[in-house]
MOPAC internal coordinates of N, CA, C and O (Angstrom, degrees):
PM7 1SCF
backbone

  N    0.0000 0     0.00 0     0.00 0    0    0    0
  C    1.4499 1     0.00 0     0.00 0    1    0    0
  C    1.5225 1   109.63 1     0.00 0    2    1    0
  O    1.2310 1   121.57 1   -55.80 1    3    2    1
  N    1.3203 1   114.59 1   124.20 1    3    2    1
  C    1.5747 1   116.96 1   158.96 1    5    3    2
  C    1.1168 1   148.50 1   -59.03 1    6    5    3
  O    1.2310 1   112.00 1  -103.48 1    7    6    5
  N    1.1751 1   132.69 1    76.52 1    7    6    5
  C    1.2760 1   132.22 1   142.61 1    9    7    6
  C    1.5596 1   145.14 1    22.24 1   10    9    7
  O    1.2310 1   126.59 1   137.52 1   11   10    9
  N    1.3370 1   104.93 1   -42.48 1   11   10    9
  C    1.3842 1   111.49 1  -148.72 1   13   11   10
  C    1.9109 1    86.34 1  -141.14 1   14   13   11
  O    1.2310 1   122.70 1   -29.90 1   15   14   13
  N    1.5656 1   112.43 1   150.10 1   15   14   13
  C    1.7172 1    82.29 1  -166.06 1   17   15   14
  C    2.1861 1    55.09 1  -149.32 1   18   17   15
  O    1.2310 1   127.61 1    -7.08 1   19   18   17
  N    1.3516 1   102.96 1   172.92 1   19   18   17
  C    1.4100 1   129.85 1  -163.90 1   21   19   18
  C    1.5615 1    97.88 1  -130.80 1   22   21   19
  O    1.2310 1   123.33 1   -56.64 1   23   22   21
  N    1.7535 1   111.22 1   123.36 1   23   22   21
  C    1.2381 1   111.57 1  -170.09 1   25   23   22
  C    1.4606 1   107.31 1  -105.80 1   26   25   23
  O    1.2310 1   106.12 1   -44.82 1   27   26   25
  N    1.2283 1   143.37 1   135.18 1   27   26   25
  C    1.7284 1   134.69 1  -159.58 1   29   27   26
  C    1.4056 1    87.42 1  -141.57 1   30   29   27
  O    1.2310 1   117.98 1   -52.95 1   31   30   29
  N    1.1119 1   121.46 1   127.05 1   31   30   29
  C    1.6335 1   128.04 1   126.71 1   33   31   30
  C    1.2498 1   118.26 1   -87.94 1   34   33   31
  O    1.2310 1   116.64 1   -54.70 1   35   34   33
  N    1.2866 1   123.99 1   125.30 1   35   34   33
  C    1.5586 1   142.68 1  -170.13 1   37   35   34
  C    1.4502 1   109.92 1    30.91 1   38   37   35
  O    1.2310 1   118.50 1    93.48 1   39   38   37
  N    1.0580 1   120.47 1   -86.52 1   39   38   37
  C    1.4808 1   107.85 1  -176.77 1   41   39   38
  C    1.6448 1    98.96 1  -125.79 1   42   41   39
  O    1.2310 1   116.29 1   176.12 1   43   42   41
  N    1.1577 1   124.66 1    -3.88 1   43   42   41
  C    1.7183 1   114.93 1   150.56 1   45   43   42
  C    1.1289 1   140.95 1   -75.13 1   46   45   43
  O    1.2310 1   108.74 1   -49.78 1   47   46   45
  N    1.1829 1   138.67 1   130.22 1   47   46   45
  C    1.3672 1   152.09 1   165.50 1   49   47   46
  C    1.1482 1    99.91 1   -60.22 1   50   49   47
  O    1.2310 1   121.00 1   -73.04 1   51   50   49
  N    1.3761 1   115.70 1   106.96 1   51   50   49
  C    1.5761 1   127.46 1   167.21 1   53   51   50
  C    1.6532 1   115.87 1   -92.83 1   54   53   51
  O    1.2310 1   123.53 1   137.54 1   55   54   53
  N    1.0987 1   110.83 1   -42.46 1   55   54   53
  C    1.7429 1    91.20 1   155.88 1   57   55   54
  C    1.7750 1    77.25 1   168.38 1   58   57   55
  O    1.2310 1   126.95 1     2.30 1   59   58   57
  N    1.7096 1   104.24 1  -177.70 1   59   58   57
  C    1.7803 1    96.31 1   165.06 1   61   59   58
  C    1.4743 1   108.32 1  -131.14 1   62   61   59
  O    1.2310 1   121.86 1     4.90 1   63   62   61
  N    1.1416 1   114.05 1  -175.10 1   63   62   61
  C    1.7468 1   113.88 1  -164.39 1   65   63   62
  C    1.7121 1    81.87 1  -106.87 1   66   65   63
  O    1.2310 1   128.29 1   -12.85 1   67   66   65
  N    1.2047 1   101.65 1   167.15 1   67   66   65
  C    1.7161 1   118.30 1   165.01 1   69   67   66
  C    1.3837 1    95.15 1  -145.37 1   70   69   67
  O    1.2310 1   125.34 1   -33.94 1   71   70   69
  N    1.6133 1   107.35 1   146.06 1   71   70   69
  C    1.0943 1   132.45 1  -167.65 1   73   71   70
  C    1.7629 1   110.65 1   -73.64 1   74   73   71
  O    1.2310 1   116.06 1   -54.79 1   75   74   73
  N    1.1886 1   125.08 1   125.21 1   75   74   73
  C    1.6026 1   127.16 1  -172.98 1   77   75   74
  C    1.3952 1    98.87 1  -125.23 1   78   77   75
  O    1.2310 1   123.21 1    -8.29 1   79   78   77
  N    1.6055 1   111.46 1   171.71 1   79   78   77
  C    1.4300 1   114.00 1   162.77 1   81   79   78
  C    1.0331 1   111.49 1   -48.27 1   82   81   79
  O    1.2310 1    98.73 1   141.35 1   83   82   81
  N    1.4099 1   155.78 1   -38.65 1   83   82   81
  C    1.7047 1   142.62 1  -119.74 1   85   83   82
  C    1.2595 1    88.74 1  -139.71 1   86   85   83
  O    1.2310 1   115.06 1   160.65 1   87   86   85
  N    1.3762 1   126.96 1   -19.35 1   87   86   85
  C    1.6944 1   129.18 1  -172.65 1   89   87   86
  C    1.3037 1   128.72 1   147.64 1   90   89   87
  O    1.2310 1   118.91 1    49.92 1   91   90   89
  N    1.3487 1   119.69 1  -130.08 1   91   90   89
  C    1.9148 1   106.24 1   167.36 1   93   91   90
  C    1.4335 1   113.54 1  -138.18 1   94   93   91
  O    1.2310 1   132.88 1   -57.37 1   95   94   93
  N    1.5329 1    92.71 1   122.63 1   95   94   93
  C    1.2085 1   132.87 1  -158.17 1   97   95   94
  C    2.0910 1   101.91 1   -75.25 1   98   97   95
  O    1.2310 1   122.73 1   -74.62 1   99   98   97
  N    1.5489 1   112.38 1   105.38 1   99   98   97
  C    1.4498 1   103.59 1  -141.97 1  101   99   98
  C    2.2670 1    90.30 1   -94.15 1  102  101   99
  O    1.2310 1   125.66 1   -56.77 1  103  102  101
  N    1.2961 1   106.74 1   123.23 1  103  102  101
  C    1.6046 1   107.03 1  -175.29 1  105  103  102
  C    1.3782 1    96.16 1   -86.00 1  106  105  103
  O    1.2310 1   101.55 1   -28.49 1  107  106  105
  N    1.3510 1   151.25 1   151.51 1  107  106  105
  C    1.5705 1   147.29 1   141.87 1  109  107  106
  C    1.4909 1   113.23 1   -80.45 1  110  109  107
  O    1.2310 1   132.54 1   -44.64 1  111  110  109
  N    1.5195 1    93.37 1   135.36 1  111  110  109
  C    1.6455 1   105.63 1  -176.04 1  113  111  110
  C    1.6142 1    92.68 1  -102.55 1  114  113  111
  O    1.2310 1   114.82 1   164.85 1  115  114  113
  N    1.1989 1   127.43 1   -15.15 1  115  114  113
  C    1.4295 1   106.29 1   175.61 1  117  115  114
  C    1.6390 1   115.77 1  -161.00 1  118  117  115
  O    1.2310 1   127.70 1   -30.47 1  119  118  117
  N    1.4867 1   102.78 1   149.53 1  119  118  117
  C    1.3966 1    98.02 1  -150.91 1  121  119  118
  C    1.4753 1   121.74 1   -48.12 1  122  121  119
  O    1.2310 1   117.65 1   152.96 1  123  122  121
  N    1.0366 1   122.08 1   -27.04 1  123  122  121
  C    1.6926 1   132.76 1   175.11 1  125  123  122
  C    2.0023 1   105.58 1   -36.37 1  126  125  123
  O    1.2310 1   127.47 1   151.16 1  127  126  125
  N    1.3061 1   103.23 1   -28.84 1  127  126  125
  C    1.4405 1   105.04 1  -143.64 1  129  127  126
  C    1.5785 1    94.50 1  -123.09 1  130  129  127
  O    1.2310 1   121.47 1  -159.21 1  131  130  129
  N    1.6999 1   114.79 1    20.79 1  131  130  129
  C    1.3582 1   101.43 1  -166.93 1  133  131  130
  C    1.9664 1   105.83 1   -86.77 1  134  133  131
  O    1.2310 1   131.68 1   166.59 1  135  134  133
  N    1.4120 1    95.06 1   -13.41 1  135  134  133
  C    1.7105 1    90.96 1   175.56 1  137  135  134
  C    1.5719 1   114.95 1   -56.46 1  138  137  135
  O    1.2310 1   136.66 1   141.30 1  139  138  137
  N    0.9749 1    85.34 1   -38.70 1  139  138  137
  C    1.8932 1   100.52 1   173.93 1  141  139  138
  C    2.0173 1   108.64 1   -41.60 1  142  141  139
  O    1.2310 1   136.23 1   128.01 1  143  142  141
  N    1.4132 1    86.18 1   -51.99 1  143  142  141
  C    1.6782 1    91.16 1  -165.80 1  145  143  142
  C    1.2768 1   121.97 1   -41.06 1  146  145  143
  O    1.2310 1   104.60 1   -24.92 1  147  146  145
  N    1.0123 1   146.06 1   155.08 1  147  146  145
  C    1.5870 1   174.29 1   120.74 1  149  147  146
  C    1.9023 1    93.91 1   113.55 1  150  149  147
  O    1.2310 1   117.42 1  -168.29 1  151  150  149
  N    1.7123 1   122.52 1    11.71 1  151  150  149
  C    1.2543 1   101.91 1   153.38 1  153  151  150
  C    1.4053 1   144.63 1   -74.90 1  154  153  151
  O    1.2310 1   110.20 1   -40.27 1  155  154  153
  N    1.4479 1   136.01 1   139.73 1  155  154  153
  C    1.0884 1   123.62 1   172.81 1  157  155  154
  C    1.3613 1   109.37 1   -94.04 1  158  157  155
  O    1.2310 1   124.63 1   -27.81 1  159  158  157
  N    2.0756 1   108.71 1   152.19 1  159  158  157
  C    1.4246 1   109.70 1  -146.67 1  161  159  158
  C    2.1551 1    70.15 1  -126.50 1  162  161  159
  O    1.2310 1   126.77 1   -16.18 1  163  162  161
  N    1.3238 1   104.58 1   163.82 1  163  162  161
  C    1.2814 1   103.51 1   169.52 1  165  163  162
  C    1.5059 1   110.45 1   -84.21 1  166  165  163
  O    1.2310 1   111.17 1   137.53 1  167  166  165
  N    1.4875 1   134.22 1   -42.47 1  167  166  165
  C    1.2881 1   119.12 1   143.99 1  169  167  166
  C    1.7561 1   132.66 1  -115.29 1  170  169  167
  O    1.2310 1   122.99 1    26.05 1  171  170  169
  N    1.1744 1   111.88 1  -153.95 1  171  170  169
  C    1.5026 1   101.87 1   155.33 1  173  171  170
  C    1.4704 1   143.80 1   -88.25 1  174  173  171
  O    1.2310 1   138.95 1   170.99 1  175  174  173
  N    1.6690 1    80.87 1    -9.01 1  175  174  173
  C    1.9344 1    89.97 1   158.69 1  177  175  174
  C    1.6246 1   110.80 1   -73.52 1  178  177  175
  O    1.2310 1   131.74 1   162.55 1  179  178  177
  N    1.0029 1    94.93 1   -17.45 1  179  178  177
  C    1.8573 1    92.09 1  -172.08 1  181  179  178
  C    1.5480 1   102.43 1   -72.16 1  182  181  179
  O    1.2310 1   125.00 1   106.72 1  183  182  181
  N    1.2142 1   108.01 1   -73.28 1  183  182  181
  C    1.5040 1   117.43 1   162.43 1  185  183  182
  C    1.4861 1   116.78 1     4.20 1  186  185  183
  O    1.2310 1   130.57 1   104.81 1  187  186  185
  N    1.9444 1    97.21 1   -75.19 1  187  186  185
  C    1.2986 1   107.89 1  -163.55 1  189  187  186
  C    1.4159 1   106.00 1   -82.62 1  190  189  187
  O    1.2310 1   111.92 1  -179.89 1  191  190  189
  N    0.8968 1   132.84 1     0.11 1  191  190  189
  C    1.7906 1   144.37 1   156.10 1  193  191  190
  C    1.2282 1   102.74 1   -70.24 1  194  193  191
  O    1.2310 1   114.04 1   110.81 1  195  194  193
  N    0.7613 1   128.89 1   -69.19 1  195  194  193
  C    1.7105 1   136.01 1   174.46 1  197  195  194
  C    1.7517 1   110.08 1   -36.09 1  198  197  195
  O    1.2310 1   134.01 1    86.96 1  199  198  197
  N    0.8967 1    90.51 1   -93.04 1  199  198  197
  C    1.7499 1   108.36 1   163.84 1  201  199  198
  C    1.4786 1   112.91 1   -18.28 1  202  201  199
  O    1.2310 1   114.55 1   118.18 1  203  202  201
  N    1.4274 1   127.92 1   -61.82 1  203  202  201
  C    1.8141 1   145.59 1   131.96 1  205  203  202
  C    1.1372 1    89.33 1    15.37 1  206  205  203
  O    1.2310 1   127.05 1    77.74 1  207  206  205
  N    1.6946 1   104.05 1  -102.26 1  207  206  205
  C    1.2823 1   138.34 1  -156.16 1  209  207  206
  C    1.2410 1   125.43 1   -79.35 1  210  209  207
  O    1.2310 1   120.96 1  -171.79 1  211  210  209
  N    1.1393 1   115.78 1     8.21 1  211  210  209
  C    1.6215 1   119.29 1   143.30 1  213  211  210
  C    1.7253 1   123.11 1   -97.14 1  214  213  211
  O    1.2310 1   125.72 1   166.58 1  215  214  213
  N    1.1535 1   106.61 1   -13.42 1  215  214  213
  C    1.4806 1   117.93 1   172.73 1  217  215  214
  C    1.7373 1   109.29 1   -71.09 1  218  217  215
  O    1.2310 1   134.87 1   130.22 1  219  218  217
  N    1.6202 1    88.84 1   -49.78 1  219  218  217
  C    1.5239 1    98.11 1  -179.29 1  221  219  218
  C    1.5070 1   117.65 1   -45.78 1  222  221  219
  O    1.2310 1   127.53 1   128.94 1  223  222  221
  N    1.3582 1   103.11 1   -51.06 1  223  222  221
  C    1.5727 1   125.23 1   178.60 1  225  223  222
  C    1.5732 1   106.80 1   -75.13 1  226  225  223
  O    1.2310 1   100.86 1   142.47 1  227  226  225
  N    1.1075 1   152.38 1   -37.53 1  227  226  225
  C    1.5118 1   146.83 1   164.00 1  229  227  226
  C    1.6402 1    93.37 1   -73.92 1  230  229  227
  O    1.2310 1    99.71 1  -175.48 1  231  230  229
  N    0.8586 1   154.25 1     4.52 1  231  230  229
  C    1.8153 1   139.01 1   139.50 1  233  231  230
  C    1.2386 1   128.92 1   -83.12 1  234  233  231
  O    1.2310 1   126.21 1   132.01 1  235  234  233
  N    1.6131 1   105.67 1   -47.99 1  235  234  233
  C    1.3746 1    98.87 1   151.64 1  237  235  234
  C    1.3340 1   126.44 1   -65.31 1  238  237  235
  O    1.2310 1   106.57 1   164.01 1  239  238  237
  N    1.3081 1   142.58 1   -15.99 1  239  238  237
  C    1.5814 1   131.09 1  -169.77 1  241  239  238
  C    1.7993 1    85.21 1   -83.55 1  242  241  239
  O    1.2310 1   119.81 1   138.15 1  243  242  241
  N    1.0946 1   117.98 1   -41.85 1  243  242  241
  C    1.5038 1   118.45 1   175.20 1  245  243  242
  C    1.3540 1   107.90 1   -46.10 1  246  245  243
  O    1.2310 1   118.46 1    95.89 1  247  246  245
  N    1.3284 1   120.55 1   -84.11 1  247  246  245
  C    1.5172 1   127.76 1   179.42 1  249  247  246
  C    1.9491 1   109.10 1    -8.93 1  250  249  247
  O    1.2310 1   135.97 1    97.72 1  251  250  249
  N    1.1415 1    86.69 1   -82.28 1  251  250  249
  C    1.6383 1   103.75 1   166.16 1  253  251  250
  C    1.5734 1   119.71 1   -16.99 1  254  253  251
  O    1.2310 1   120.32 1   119.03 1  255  254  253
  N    1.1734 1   117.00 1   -60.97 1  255  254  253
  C    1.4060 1   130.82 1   172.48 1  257  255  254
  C    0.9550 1   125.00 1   -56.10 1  258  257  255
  O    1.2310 1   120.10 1   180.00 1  259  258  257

């Protein structure tokens, strides 16, 4: 069983969680997604919800501009 799960928004690699005592511990693969880093998510849907919805919100703050 895996451990370690790979977080993607659309065709980016947003970073992946690894499995910890408390849950999954989320690494960023790219700078967009570094607020994310060193949180733990209760799973990897959380993660990738997370991950989502900060993308969502760094396009729109773009849009705007």
């Amino acid at each position: 069983m895996s451990h370690a799960y790979v977080i993607e928004c659309g065709e980016l690699a947003a970073g992946i969680v690894t499995r910890e005592e408390r849950g999954f511990l989320f690494h960023a693969a790219a700078d967009a997604f570094r607020l994310l880093n060193g949180q733990t998510f209760r799973t990897p849907q959380e993660a990738q919800r997370a991950a989502e919805k900060l993308r969502r919100k760094k396009r729109s703050a773009q849009d705007r501009h």
